[in-house]
C-alpha positions as CSV (number, residue, x, y, z in Angstrom):
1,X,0.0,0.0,0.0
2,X,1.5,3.3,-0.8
3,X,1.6,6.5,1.4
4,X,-0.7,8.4,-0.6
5,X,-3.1,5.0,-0.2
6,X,-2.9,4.9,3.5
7,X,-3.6,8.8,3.7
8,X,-6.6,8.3,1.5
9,X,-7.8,5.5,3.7
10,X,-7.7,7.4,7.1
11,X,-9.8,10.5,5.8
12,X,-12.1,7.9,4.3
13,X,-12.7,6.4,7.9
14,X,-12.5,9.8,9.6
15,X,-15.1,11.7,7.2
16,X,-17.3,8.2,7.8
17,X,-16.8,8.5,11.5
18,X,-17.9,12.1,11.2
19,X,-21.1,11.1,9.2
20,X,-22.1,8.3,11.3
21,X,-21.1,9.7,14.7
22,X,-18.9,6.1,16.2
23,X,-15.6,6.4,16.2
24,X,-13.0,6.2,13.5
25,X,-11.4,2.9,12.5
26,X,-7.6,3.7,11.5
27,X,-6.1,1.1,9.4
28,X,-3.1,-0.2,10.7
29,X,0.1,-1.6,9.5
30,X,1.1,-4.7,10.7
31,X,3.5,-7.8,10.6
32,X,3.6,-10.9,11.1
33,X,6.0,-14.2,11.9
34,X,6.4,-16.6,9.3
35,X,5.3,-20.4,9.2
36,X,7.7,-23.2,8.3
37,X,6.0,-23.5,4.9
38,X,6.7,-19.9,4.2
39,X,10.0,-20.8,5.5
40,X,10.6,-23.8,3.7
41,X,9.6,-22.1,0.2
42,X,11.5,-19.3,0.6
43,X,14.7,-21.0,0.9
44,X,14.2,-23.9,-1.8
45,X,12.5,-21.1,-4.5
46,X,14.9,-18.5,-3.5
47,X,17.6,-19.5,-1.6
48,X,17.1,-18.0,1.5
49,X,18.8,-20.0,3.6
50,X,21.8,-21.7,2.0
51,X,22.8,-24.6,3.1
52,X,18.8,-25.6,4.5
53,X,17.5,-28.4,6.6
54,X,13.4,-28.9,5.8
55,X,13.8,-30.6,9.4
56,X,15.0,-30.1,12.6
57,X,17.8,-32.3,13.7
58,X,18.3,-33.5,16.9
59,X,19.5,-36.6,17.3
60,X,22.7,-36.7,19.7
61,X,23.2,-32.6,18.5
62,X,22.4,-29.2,19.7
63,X,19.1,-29.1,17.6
64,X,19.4,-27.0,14.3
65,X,16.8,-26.6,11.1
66,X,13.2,-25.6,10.2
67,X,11.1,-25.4,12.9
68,X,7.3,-24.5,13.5
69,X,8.1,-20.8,13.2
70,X,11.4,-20.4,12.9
71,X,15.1,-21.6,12.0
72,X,17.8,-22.7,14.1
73,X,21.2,-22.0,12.2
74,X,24.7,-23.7,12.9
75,X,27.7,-22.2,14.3
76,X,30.9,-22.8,12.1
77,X,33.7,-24.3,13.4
78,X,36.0,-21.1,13.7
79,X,36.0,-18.8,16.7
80,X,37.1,-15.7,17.5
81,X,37.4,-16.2,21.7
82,X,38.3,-12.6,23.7
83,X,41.4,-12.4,26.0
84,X,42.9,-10.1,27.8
85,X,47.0,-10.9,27.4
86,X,47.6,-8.4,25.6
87,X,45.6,-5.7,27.2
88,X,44.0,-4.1,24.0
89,X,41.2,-2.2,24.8
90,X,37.7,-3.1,23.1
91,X,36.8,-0.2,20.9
92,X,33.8,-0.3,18.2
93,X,35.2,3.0,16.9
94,X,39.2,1.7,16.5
95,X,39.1,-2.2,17.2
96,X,42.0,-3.9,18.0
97,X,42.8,-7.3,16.7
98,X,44.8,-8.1,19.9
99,X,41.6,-8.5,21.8
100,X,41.0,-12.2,20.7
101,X,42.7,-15.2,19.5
102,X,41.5,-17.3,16.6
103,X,40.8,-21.3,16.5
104,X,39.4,-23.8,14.8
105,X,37.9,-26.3,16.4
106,X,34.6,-28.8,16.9
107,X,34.4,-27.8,20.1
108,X,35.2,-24.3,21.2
109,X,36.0,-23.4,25.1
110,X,34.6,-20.0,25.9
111,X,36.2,-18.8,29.8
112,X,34.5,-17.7,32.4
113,X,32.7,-14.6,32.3
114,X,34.1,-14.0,28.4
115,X,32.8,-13.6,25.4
116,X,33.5,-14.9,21.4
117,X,32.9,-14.1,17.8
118,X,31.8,-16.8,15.5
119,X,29.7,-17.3,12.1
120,X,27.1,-19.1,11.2
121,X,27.4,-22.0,8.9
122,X,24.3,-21.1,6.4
123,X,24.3,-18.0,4.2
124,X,21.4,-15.6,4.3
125,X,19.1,-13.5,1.7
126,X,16.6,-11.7,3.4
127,X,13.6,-10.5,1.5
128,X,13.3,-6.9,1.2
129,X,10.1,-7.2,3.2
130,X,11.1,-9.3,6.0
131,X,12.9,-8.1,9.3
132,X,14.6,-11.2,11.4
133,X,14.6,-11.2,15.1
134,X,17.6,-14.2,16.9
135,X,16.3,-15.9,19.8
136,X,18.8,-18.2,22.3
137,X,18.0,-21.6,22.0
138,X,17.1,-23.0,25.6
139,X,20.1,-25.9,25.6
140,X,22.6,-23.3,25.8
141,X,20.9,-20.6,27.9
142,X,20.1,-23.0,30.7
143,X,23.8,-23.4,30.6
144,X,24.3,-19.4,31.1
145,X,25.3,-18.6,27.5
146,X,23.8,-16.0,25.4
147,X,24.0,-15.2,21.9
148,X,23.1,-11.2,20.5
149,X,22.5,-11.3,17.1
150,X,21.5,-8.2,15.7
151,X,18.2,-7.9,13.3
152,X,19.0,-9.5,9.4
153,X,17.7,-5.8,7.7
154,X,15.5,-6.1,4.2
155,X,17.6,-7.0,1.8
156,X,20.6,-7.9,3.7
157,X,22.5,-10.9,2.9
158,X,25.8,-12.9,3.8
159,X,27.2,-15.3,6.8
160,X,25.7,-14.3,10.5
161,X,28.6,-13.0,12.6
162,X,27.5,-14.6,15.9
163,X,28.0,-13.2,19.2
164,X,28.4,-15.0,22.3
165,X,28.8,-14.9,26.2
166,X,29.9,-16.8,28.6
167,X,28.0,-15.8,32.0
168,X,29.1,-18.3,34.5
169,X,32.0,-18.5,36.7
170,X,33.3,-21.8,34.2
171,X,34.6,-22.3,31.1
172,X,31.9,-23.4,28.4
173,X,32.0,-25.4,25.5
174,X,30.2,-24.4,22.0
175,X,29.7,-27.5,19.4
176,X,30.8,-26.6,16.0
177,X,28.2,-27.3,13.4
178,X,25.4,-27.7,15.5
179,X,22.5,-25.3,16.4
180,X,23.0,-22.2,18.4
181,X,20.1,-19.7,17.9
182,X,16.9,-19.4,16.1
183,X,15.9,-17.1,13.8
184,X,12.3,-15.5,13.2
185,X,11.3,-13.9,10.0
186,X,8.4,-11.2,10.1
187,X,6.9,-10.1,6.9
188,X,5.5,-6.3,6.5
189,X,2.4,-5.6,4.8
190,X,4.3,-3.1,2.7
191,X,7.8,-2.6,1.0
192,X,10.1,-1.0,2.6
193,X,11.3,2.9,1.1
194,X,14.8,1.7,1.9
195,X,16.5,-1.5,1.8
196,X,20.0,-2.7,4.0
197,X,21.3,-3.2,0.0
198,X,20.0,-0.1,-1.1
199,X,22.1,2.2,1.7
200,X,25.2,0.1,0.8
201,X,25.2,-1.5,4.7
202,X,28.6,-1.7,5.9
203,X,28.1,-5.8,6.5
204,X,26.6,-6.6,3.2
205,X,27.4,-9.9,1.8
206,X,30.2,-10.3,4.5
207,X,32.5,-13.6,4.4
208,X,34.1,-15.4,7.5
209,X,33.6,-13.7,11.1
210,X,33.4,-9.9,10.5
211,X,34.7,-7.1,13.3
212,X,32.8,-4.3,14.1
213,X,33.3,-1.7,11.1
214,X,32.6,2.6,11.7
């Protein structure tokens, strides 16, 4: 619906209220979460989700795939784990590599109270009228880890740089290739006037485990 739609709409429903003397009904915009067949077409007829698992897997794994509303992604097996040796400050603005060190592993050991950098093992394209929202998946968060991922934008694509902490007093272990959040796609009831691609985002189509950028 475009602007000039809406704005005809509303004086429609005002000028009836008037007439009729109840009160005006405002149309309103709205959005709503996505099913698993929405899901599931999306990333077979457009590649939404690349690599995609039409099921959820759970046998003798963290769970990962399609579920009833949602999609639980994979962690890769590199990691980006924070330490303090060094003494590097953390700064968004002026990021020092210094902060972390690198592995590769199945099975990453996060230390108390610290935090890593990781990526997710499928490769997004979100539609340009769809905003994603990443939820923890209860497995690890009984355990006292907690992963921030940030919204997937219209039109944004690439490998999810993953985010996670460590909030107990012991060292925790992360399983490679195995689920580690959900992710839940809501669909507007209009286009978007400007798309993640469209303002040239800063993390388009990023690659590997990407540090903050200014």
């Amino acid at each position: 619906m475009s602007t000039t739609d809406f704005t005809l709409k509303m004086a429609a429903a005002l000028f009836s209220a008037r007439r009729g003397g109840g009160a005006a009904i405002i149309p309103r915009r709205t959005m709503s979460i996505k099913s698993d067949r929405w899901i599931r077409r999306m990333a077979l007829e457009h590649d939404m989700i690349n690599p995609f698992a039409e099921k959820q897997v759970r046998d003798g794994v963290v769970s990962y795939g399609l579920s009833s509303y949602g999609y639980d992604l994979r962690v890769a097996d590199e990691f980006k784990i924070f330490t303090n040796v060094m003494s590097a400050y953390v700064d968004p603005k002026h990021f020092d590599e210094r902060s972390f060190v690198t592995v590769q592993t199945e099975c990453a050991i996060i230390p108390p109270n610290s935090f890593a950098l990781a990526r997710s093992v499928e490769y997004f394209k979100i539609p340009r009228d769809v905003l994603t929202v990443c939820v923890g998946k209860s497995t690890y968060a009984r355990c006292g880890i907690i992963v921030n991922v940030t919204p997937f934008e219209p039109e944004w694509e690439g490998f999810v740089t993953l985010e996670i902490s460590n909030t107990t007093p012991l060292p925790a272990r992360i399983y490679a290739n195995e689920g580690l959040c959900q992710i839940l796609f809501f669909q507007s009831d209009e286009v978007c006037e400007v798309s993640y691609k469209d303002k040239k985002g800063k993390y388009q189509a990023q690659t590997g485990i990407v540090l903050p950028r200014l």
